[in-house]
C-alpha positions in Angstrom: 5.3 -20.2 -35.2 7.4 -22.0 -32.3 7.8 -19.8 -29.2 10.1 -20.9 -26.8 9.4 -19.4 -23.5 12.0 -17.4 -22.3 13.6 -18.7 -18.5 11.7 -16.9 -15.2 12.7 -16.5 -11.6 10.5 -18.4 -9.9 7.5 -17.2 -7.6 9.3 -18.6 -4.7 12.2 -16.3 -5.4 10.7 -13.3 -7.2 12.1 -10.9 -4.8 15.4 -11.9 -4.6 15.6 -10.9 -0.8 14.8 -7.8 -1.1 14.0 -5.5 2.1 10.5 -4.7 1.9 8.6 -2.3 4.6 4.7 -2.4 4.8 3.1 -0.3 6.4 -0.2 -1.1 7.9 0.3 -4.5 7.2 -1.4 -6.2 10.2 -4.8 -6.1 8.3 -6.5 -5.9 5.4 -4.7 -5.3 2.0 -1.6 -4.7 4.1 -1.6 -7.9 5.6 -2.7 -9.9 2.4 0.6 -7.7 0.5 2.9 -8.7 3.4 1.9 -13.0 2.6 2.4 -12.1 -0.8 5.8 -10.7 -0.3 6.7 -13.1 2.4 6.0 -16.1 -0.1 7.7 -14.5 -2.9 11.3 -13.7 -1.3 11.2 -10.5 0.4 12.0 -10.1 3.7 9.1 -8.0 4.7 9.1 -5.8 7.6 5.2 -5.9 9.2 4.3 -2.2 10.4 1.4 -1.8 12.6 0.5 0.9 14.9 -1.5 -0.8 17.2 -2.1 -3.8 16.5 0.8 -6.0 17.6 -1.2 -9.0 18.1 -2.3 -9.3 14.5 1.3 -7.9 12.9 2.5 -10.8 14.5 0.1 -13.2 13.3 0.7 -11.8 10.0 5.2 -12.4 10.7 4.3 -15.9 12.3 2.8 -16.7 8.8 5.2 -15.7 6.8 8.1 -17.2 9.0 6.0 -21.0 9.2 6.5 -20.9 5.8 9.7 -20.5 5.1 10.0 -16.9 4.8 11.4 -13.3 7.0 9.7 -11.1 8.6 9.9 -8.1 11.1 7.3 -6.3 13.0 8.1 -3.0 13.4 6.0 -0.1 15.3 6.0 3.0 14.9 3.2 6.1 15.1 3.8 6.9 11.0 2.5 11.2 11.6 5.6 11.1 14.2 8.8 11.5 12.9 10.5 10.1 16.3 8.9 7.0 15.7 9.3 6.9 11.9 13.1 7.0 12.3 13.4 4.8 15.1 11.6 1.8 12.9 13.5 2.5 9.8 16.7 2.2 12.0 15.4 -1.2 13.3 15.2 -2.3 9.8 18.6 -1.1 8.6 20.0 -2.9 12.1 18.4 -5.6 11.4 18.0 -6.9 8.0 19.5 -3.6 6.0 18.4 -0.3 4.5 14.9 -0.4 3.0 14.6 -1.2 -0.8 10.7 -1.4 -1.6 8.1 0.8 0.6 4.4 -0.4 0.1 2.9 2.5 1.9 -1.1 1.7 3.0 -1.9 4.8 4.8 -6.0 3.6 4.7 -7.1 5.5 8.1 -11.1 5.2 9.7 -12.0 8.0 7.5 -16.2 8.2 8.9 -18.7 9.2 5.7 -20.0 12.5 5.7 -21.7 14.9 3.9 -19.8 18.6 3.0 -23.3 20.0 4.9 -22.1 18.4 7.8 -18.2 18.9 7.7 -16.1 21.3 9.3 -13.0 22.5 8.1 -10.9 21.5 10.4 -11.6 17.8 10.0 -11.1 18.4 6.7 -7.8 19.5 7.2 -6.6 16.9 9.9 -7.2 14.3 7.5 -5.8 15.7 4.6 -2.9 16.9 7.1 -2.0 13.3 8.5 -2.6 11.7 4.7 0.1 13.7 3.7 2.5 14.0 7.1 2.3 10.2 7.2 3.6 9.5 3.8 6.1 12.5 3.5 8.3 11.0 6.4 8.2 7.6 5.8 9.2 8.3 2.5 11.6 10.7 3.7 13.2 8.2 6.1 13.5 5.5 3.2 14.8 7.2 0.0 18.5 8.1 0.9 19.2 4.8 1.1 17.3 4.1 -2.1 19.0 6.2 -4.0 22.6 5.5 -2.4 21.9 2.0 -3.0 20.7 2.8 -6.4 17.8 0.6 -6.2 14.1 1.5 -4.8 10.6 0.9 -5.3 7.8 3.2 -4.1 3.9 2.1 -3.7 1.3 3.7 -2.0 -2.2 2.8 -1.5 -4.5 5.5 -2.6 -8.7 5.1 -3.4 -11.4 4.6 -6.0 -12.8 8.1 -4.9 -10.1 10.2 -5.1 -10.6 10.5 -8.4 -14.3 8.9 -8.8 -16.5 10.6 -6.2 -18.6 8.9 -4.2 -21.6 9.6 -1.4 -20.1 10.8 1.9 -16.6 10.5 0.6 -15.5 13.9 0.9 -12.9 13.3 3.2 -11.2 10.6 2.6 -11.2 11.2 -1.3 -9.8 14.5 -0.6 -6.8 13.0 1.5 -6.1 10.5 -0.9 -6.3 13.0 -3.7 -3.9 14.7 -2.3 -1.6 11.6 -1.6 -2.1 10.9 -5.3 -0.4 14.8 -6.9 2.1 13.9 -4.1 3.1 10.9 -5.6 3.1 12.2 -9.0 5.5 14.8 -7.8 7.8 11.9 -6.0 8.2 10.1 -9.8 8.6 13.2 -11.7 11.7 14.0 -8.9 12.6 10.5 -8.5 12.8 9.2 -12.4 16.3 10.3 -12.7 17.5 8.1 -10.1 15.3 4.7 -11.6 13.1 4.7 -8.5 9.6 4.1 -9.4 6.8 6.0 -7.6 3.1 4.1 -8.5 -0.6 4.3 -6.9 -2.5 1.5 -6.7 -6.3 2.6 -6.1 -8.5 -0.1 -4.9 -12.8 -0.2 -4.8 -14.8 -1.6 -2.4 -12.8 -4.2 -0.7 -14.1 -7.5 0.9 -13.0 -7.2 4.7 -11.3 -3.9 4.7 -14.4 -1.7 4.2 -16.5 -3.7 5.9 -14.5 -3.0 8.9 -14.5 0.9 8.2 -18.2 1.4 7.2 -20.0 -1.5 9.3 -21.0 -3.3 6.0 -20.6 -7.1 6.0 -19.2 -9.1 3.4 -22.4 -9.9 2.0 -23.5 -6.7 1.3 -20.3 -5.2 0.2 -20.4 -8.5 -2.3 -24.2 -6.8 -3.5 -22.6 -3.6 -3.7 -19.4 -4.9 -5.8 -21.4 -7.2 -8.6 -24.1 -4.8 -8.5 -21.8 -2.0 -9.4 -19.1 -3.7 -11.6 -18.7 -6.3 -14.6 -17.1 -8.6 -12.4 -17.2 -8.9 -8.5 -16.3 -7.2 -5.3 -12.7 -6.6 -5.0 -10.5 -8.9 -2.6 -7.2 -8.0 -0.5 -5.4 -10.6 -2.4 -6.3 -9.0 -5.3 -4.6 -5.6 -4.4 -1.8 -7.3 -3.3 -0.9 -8.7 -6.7 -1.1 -5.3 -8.2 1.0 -4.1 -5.5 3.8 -6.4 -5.5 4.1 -5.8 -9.9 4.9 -2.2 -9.1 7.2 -3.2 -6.3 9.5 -5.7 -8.6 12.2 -6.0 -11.1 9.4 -5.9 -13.6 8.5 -2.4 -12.9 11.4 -0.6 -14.7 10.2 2.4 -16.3 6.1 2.8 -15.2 6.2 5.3 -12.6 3.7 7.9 -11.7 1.2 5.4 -12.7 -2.6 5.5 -11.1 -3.5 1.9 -11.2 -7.2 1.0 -10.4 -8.0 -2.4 -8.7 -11.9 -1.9 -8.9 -13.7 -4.9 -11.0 -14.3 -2.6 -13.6 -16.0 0.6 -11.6 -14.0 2.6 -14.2 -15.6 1.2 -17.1 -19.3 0.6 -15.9 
């Protein structure tokens, strides 16, 4: 049988320009997301909180080669500083179309014998407040402009436990029925709402639990049919549920684990 290939937008222009707002995109999968944007025709708006040196670093990239890109700060549990960065935006560029929402926080290990509930509830409390008003800020626009795509970053164990998880599995638990609610709401207006859940990830929880990349690398083969997880890796899975190929999948819990799931 003789298939002719039917015609594709090219890499280079796969996102046709559209306004795209990371958020904790001076590191980590955030970062590798916003190069993967950048290089792929967004104009991506680099959030940080603190770390303007490296949201920079991250814009510089993108702009050397060819692309746009913002950084934008803003305190993401404050709804002063949530507005006042979406205005920015809107100023600068236009309202937001796609919201990649990577609310990963320095969630410490610990056992339930040794948690209280009122860490519990702070980080479950900020999960939440973070993603409600940044999604709050960004979907009148989506849905006036009748155009939006919603990802958030959630976790392997908030749905498969692990050791000393507890809190940060319960926060992103949480973030996950959230989001579920979001596409359920949101369908009738053709705005996706997806999770992507990575595993261990090379750099990112190295940073957060003091493992180096070696280890994390023993951890990741040892644990899954394939290898450790890497940012760039995430990112690819991000940016599907952020395009024009992402029509109808919504409410969608999409694991980026090297096979965890199926070990």
């Amino acid at each position: 049988m003789n298939i002719t290939p039917t015609t594709t937008t090219p890499a280079t222009v796969r996102g046709n320009g559209r306004i795209a707002l990371i958020t904790g995109a001076s590191r980590g999968i955030g970062a590798a997301s916003a190069a993967l944007f950048g290089q792929r025709g967004y104009r991506v708006a680099v959030h940080h909180e603190h770390n303007a040196i490296e949201a920079h670093h991250v814009a510089d990239a993108i702009n050397d080669h060819g692309g746009d890109a913002l950084v934008v700060q803003a305190d993401l549990t404050r709804a002063e500083d949530v507005a006042e960065m979406t205005d920015a935006i809107t100023h600068h560029w236009g309202p937001v179309e796609v919201l990649i929402h990577d609310g990963r926080r320095p969630y410490e290990r610990t056992s339930f014998a040794a948690l209280s509930i009122d860490r519990l509830e702070h980080a479950v409390a900020q999960e939440l407040r973070a993603a409600f008003l940044v999604t709050k800020a960004v979907i009148p626009a989506m849905i006036a402009g009748d155009y939006g795509r919603l990802v958030y970053l959630s976790v392997a164990h908030s749905r498969l436990p692990q050791d000393k998880r507890i809190v940060e599995g319960t926060a992103k638990a949480a973030l996950d029925q959230f989001v579920r609610y979001l596409a359920q709401e949101l369908a009738p207006h053709g705005i996706p709402a997806n999770l992507v859940a990575p595993g261990n990830v090379a750099g990112v929880d190295a940073g957060r639990e003091a493992w180096t990349d070696d280890e994390l690398w023993v951890l990741g083969t040892a644990n899954t049919p394939a290898r450790l997880v890497l940012p760039g890796d995430v990112a690819r899975t991000v940016e599907f549920f952020a395009s024009d190929d992402c029509v109808i999948t919504t409410g969608h819990y999409a694991p980026v684990n090297a096979g965890l799931a199926v070990r």
